[in-house]
C-alpha positions as CSV (number, residue, x, y, z in Angstrom):
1,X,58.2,86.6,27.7
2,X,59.9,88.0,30.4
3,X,60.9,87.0,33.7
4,X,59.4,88.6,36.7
5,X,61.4,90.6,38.4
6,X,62.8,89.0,41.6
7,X,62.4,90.3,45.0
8,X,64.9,92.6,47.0
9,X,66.0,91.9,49.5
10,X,66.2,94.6,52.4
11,X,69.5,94.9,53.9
12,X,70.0,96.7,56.8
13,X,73.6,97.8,56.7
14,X,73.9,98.1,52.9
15,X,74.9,95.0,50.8
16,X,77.8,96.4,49.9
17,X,79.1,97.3,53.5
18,X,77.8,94.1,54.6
19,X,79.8,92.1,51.9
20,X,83.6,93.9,52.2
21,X,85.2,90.9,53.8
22,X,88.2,93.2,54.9
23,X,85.9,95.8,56.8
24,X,84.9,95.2,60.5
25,X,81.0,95.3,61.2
26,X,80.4,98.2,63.1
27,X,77.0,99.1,63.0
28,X,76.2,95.2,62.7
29,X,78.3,94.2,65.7
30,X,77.0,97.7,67.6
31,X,73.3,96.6,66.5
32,X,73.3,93.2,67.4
33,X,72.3,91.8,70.9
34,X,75.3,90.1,72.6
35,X,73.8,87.5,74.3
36,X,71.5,86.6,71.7
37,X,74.0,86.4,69.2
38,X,76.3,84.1,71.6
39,X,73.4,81.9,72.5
40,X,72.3,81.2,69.0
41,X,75.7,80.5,68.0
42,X,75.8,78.0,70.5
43,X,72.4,76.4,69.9
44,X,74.4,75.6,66.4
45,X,76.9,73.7,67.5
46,X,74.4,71.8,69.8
47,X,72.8,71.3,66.8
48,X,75.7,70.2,64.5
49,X,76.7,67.9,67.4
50,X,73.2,66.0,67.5
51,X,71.2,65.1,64.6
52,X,69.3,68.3,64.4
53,X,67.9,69.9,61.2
54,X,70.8,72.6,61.0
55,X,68.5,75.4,59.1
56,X,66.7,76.6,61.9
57,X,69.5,76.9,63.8
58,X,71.5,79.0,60.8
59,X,68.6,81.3,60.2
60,X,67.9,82.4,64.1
61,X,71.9,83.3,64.4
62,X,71.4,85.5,60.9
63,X,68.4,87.0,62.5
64,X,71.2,87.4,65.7
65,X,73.7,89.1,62.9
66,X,76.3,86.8,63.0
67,X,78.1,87.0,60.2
68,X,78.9,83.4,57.6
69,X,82.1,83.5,58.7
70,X,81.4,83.3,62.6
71,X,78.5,80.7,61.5
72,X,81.1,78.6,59.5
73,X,83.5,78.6,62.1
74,X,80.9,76.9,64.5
75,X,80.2,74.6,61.8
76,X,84.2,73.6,61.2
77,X,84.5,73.3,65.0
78,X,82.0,70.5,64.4
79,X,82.9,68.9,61.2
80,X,86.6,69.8,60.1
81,X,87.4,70.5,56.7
82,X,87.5,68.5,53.9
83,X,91.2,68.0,52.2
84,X,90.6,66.2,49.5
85,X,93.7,63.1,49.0
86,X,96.4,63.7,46.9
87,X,96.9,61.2,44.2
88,X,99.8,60.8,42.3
C-alpha cells in the first residue's frame, strides 16, 4: 500500500546551491559552454517567435545550464507579462 519511491534526480551543483536565488552560479556559469548556452538561448526565442513546440527548445538550454530565470527572460522578451485588469 505504499507508493514507490520516486526517482532522484542527479544534480550536478547540489539542489540546494542550485536553488539560492540570491547566490551567483559559479561552478554552473564556470561549467557551462558559452557559446552553446548563447546559441540555445537564441534558438528559444526563434522558437517563441514562430509556432515551434517550445519544449525542445527549453530542455536543450537546461542541458546548456541556463538558469529559469535567463530562460524566462527570453520567453518575456517574446510574450510580455500578463497584468491582469483592475476592476473596480
Amino acid at each position: 500500500m505504499h507508493a514507490p519511491a520516486a526517482p532522484s534526480l542527479d544534480f550536478p551543483f547540489g539542489f540546494a546551491q542550485g536553488m539560492a536565488r540570491d547566490r551567483p552560479l559559479g561552478p554552473a556559469a564556470a561549467r557551462r559552454d558559452s557559446a552553446r548556452h548563447a546559441a540555445a538561448l537564441d534558438a528559444l526565442e526563434r522558437a517563441a517567435r514562430g509556432t515551434d513546440n517550445l519544449m525542445p527548445s527549453i530542455l536543450e538550454c537546461v542541458r546548456a545550464y541556463s538558469t529559469v530565470g535567463e530562460i524566462c527572460n527570453r520567453l518575456r522578451a517574446v510574450f510580455g507579462v500578463h497584468k491582469e485588469p483592475s476592476v473596480i
